[in-house]
C-alpha positions in Angstrom: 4.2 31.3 29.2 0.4 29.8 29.0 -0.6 29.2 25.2 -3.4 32.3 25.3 -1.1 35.2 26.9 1.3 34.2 23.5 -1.7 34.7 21.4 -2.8 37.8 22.9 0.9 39.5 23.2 1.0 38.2 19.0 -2.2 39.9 18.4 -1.6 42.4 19.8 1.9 43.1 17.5 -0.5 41.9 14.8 -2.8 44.7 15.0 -0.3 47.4 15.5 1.1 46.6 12.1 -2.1 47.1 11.3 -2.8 50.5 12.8 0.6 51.3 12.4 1.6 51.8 15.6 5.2 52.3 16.3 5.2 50.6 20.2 3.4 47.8 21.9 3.4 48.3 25.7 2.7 44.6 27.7 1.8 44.8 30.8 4.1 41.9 32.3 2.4 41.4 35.9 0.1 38.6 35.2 2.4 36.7 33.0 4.2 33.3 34.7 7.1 33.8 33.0 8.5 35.8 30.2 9.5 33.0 27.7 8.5 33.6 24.0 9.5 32.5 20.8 10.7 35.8 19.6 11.3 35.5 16.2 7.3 35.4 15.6 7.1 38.9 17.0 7.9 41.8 14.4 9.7 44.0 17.4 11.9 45.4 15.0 9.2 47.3 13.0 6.6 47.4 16.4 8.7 48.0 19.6 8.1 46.5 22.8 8.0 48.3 26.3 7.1 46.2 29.4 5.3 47.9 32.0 5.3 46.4 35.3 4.6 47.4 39.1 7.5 45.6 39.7 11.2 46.5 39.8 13.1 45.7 36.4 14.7 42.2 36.5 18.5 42.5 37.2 19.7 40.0 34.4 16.8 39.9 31.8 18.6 39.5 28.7 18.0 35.6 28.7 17.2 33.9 25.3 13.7 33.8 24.1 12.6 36.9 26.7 10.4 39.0 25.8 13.1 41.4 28.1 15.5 40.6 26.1 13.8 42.0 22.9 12.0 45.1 24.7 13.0 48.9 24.3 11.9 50.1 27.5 11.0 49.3 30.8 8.1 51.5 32.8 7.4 50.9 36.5 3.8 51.6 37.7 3.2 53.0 41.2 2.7 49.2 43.6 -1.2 50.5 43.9 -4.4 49.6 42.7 -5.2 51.0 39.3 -8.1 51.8 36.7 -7.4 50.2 33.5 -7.3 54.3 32.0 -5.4 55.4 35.0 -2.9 52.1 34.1 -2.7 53.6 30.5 -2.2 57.4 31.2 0.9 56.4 33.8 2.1 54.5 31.4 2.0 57.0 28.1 3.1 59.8 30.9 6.5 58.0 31.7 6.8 56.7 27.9 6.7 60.2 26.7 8.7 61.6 28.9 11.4 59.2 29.3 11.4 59.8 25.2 10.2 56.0 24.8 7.7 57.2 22.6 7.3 60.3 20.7 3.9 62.7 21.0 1.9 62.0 18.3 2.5 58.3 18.0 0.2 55.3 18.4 0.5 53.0 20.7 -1.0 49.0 21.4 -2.0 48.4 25.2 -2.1 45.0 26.4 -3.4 44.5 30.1 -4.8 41.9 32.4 -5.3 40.8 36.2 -2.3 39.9 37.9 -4.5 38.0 40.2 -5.5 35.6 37.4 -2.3 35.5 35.4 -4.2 36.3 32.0 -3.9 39.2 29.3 -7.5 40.3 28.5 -7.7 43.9 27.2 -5.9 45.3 23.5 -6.4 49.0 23.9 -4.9 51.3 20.6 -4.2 54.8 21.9 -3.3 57.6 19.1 -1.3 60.3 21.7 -2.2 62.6 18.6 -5.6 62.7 18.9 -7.1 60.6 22.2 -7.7 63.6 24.5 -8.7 61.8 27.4 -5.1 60.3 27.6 -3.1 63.3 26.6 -4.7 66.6 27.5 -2.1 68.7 26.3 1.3 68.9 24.5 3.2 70.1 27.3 4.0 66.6 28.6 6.5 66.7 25.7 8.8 69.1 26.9 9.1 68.1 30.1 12.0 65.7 29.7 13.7 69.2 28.4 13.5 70.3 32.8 13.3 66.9 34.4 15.1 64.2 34.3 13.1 61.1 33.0 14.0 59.1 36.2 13.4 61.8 38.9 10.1 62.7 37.1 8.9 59.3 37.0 10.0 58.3 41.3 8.0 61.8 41.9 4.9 60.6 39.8 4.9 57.2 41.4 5.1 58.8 45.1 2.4 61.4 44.3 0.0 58.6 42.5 0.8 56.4 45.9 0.0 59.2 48.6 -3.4 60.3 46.3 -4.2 56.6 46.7 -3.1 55.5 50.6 -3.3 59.2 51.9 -1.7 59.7 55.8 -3.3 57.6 58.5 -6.1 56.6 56.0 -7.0 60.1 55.2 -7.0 62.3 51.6 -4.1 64.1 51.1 -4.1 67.5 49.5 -0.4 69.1 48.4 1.8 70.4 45.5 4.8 69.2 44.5 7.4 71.4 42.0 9.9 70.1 40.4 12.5 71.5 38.1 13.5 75.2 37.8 13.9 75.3 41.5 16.2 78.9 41.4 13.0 81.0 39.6 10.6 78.7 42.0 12.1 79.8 44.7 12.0 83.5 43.7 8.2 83.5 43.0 7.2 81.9 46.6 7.6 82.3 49.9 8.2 79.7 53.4 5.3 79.9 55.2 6.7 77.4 58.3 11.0 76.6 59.1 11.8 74.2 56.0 11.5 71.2 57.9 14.0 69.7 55.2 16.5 72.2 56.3 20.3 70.9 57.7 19.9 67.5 55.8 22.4 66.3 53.7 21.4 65.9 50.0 21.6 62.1 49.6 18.8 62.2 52.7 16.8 64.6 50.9 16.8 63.1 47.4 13.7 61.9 46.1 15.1 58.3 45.2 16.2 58.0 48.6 14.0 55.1 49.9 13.9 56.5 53.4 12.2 59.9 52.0 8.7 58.6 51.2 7.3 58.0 54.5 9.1 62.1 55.7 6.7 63.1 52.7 4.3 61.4 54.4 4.5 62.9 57.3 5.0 66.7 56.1 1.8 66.1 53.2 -0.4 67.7 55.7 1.1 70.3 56.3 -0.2 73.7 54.0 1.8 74.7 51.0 4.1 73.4 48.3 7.0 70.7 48.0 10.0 72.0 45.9 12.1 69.5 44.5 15.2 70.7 42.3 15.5 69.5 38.3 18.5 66.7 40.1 15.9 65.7 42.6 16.6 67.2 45.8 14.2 68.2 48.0 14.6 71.8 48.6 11.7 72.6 51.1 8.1 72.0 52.2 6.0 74.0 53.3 6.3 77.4 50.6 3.6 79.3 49.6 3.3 79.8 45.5 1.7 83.2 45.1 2.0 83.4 41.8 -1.3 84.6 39.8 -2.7 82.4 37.3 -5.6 83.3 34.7 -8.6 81.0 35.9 -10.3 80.7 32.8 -7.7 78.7 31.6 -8.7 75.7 34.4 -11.6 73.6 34.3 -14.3 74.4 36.5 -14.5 73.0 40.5 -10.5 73.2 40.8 -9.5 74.9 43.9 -6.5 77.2 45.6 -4.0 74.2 45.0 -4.8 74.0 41.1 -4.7 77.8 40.5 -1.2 77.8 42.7 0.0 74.8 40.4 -1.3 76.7 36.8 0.4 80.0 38.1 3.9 78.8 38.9 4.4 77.0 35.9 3.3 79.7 33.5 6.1 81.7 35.2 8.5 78.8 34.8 9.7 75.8 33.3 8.6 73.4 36.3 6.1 71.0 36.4 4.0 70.7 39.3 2.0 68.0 40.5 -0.8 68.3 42.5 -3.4 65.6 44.3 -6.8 66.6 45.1 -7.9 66.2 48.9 -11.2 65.8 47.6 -11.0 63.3 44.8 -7.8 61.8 45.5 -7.2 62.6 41.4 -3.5 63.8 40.3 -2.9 66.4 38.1 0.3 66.8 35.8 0.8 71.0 35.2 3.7 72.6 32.4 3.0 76.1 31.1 0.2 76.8 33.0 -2.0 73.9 31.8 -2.9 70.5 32.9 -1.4 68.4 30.8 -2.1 65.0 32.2 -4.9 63.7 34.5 -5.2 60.5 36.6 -8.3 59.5 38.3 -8.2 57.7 41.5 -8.9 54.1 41.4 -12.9 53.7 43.5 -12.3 52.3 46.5 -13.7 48.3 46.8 -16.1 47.6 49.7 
């Protein structure tokens, strides 16, 4: 590893003993390598979570890895990202894969993968930092999804808000968790074009699924995906009534659907804007995460 991305990861452990932080997550991508003398990191006071767009190395455990040291792995959708948008991913699938607990601080170290250099220290507090945590539901979601199933469906809905179908905005829901009481509260409005599939084809880390979701995104109505991460249907109408007020202003019909359904259950529902290309996180009726789509460079 270059001399300056060891002095910026060593800050940056620096100042959360400082701020009293409890976790350091590195963004690995624009490192060389992950060699480091770790005995001048104090990761047994400040963890260390790598976050990566990349799949998790099969053997990291080598000597002098910063893998070999770190508490967690995260994996980022493979798309281009806002710094904030980077960081709110990130705290999402911390928090609810219990890597970090709500309420905690937390050290952010980012750069450019295209220039192989750290750049940015960015010191979160999930206590108090609204525009990274915009409500306290995200904390119980691991209690109706399972960490892994909720983070593959947040990186597919953040990828098809970004790419779209054919190079246009997609608009849907997706509802995962609590499937049974989902199921009760809506209705099919087309044949479940899901239906007769066997479940390892319709599970949502099958890696032929993402382009089917693809395909079916246009189509009007909700995905339902169950708390093991089946995909149940497409296609279903979620009729259930939500109390406006309770939404910021400008949402539409997919928002109030979302905000409904989950104040009448324990699912969480994720819904991309077809205008904005933005994702938002519902649980108990209210957003509880928000993700900005990254501007498009020209």
């Amino acid at each position: 590893m270059n001399p300056e991305n060891a002095h910026f990861i060593k800050t940056a452990f620096a100042i959360a003993n400082k701020v009293k932080a409890g976790v350091v997550f590195l963004f690995i991508d624009p490192l060389d390598d992950l060699s480091l003398e770790d005995e001048k990191i104090p990761h047994k006071k400040v963890h260390l979570v790598l976050v990566s767009k990349k799949k998790r190395p099969e053997h990291p455990d080598v000597p002098n890895s910063l893998a070999a040291i770190a508490k967690g792995y995260i994996t980022l959708p493979r798309i281009a990202m806002t710094r904030m948008a980077m960081i709110k991913v990130a705290t999402t699938l911390g928090i609810s894969s219990d890597l970090i607990a709500s309420g905690e601080k937390i050290v952010f170290v980012v750069g450019h993968q295209e220039i192989g250099f750290l750049d940015l220290i960015h010191v979160v507090d999930t206590a108090k930092e609204s525009e990274v945590i915009t409500g306290r539901g995200i904390v119980k979601i691991a209690e109706v999804v399972n960490p892994e199933i909720f983070q593959a469906v947040l990186n597919l809905v953040v990828e098809l808000a970004d790419k779209g179908r054919e190079g246009k905005p997609i608009g849907t829901i997706f509802v995962v968790g609590d499937h049974e009481k989902v199921l009760q509260l809506s209705r099919q409005m087309i044949i479940n074009p899901f239906k007769g599939y066997t479940e390892e084809e319709r599970h949502i880390l099958s890696p032929g699924l993402k382009e089917t979701i693809r395909e079916f995104a246009a189509l009007d109505g909700a995905f339902v995906i169950s708390d093991d991460g089946t995909l149940l249907t497409a296609g279903r109408y979620l009729g259930a009534a939500s109390d406006e007020a309770n939404l910021p202003r400008g949402l539409g019909s997919r928002h109030i659907a979302a905000s409904g359904i989950t104040s009448l259950t324990k699912a969480v529902a994720f819904v991309i804007s077809e205008s904005s290309g933005d994702v938002r996180i519902f649980k108990d009726g209210k957003i509880v995460m928000h993700i900005e789509k990254a501007p498009s460079k020209r």
